[in-house]
N, C-alpha and C positions, 0 to 999 in steps of 0.2 A: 592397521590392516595392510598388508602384504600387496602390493600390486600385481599384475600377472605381466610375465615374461614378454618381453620383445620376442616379436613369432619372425622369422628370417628364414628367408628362401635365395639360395645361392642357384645361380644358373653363368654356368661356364662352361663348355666344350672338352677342356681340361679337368680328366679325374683329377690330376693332382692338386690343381689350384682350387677345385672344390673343396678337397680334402683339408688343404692346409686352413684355408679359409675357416670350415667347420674347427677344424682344431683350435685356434684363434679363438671364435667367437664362443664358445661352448662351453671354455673356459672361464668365463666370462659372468659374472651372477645378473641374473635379470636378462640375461638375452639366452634365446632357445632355435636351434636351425629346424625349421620343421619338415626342409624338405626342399630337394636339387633338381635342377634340371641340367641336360647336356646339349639344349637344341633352344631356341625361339618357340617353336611350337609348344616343347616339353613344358616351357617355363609358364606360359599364356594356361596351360591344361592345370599346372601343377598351382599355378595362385589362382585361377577361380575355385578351384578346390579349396586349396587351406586358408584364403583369405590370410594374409600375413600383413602383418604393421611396413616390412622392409622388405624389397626385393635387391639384390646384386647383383648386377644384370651385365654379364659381357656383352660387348656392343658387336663380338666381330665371331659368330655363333654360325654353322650349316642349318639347312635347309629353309627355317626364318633367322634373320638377325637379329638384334638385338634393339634395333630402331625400331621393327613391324612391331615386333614384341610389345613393346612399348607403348604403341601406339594400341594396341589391340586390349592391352590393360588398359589404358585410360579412357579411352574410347566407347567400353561395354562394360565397364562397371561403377556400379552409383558412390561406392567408395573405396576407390582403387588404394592402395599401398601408395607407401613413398618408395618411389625406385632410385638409386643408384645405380648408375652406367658405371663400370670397370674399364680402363683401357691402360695401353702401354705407353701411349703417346699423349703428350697433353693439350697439341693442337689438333687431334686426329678429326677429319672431318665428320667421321661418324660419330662424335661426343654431339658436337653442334647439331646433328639431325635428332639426335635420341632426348637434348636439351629441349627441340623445337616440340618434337611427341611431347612432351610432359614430365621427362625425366628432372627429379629435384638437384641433381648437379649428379657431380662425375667425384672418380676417385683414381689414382694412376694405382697402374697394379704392385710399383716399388715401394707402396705406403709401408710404414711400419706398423707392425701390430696394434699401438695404441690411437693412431691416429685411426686405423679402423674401426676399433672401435666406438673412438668418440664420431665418428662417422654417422655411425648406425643409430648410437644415440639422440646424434642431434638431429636429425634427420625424423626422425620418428617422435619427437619430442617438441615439434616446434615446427613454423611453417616457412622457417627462414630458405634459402638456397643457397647448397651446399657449395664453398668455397668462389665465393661470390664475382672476386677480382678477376680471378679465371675465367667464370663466362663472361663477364665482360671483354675479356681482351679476344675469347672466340665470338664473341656477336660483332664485335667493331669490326672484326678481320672480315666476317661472311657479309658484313651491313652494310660495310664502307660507301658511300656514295648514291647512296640512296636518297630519293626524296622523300620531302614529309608526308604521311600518311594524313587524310581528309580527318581522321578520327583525333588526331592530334590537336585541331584548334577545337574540338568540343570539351575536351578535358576543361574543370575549374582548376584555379588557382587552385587549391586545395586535392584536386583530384594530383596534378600536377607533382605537386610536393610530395604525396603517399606513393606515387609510383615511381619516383627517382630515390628515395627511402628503399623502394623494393629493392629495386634495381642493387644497390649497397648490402642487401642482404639482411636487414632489418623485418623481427617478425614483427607482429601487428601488437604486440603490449610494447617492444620500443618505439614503436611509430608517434604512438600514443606517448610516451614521456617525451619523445622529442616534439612533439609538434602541440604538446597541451591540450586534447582532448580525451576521451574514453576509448575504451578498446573497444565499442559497441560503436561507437564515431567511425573509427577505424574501418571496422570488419564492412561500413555501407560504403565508403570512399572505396576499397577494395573492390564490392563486389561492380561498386560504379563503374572503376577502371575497367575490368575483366569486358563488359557490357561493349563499352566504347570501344577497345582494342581488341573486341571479337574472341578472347583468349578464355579457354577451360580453367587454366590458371596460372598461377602467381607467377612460374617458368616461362609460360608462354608469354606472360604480360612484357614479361623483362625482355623477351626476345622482340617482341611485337613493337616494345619502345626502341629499340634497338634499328631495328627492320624498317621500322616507320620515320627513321629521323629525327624522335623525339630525343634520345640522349645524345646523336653523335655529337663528340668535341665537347660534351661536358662534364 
């Protein structure tokens, strides 16, 4: 049986890097662009509409940006897309705000074609975050010196271990090989962590450890 196409929505202010974008992915067997926007706004109007598996999401967009955006997707719907943030820079402070909304990671816009690809696939394929070292090194930089958050000493031992696992970019079936229990183990120590660290999800959790003092220096 056939599976049905990765549904992708490009939103960038730039026809052309839409364009090029579309031409990339299109090419592509099993990924389908179903639809662009040129603004924040467009983009929020144009994925409650087609409900799409991936959004690629410039961060630095007129009239909304690419962080409201963001935030406005995750925020009003029950099963939002995996968003990728697009930027030119890869400590840009707007990657770290569009991370903190709920965005699955970032992509710089010099990627090569294949790496975008396998972008959009993994991303949509898996609940890992996207190029994982990276947001650590932008949460340490915005988290630096921070104290520990109240929520930190509630965590179990066990809670503990699954969210610094996150943090490395491990989805919940390696959690699970690594740590020897079931992915059903897993997916309650998750939704544990999310609870205690006040987090919609796994992005924000990572950021939330970050923020809270539970990772720095480790």
């Amino acid at each position: 049986m056939t599976s049905a196409p990765l549904r992708v929505v490009l939103a960038d202010d730039e026809r052309m890097v839409r364009t090029a974008l579309r031409a990339i992915l299109s090419a592509e067997s099993g990924i389908e662009v179903v639809g662009e926007a040129a603004t924040g706004a467009e983009a929020v109007s144009v994925v409650r509409a087609l409900r799409p598996d991936v959004v690629l999401m410039d961060v630095r967009m007129p009239e909304v940006d690419g962080i409201r955006a963001t935030e406005q997707i995750m925020g009003t719907l029950d099963d939002p897309p995996r968003i990728v943030v697009v930027t030119t820079f890869e400590h840009d402070a707007y990657v770290y705000e569009a991370l903190r909304a709920g965005a699955a990671g970032f992509l710089l816009k010099r990627a090569d074609a294949d790496t975008l690809v396998g972008a959009v696939r993994l991303v949509a394929h898996s609940d890992t975050l996207l190029f994982p070292a990276a947001v650590r090194a932008l949460a340490e930089e915005h988290a630096a010196g921070r104290a520990a958050a109240p929520w930190v000493a509630r965590l179990t031992g066990r809670e503990s271990d699954v969210l610094r696992l996150m943090a490395a970019g491990l989805t919940n079936a390696e959690i699970a090989r690594r740590i020897g229990v079931g992915p059903a183990t897993v997916k309650t120590h998750v939704a544990s962590v999310l609870a205690k660290t006040g987090a919609r999800d796994r992005t924000q959790a990572v950021i939330a450890a970050y923020e809270g003092g539970f990772l720095q220096g480790s």
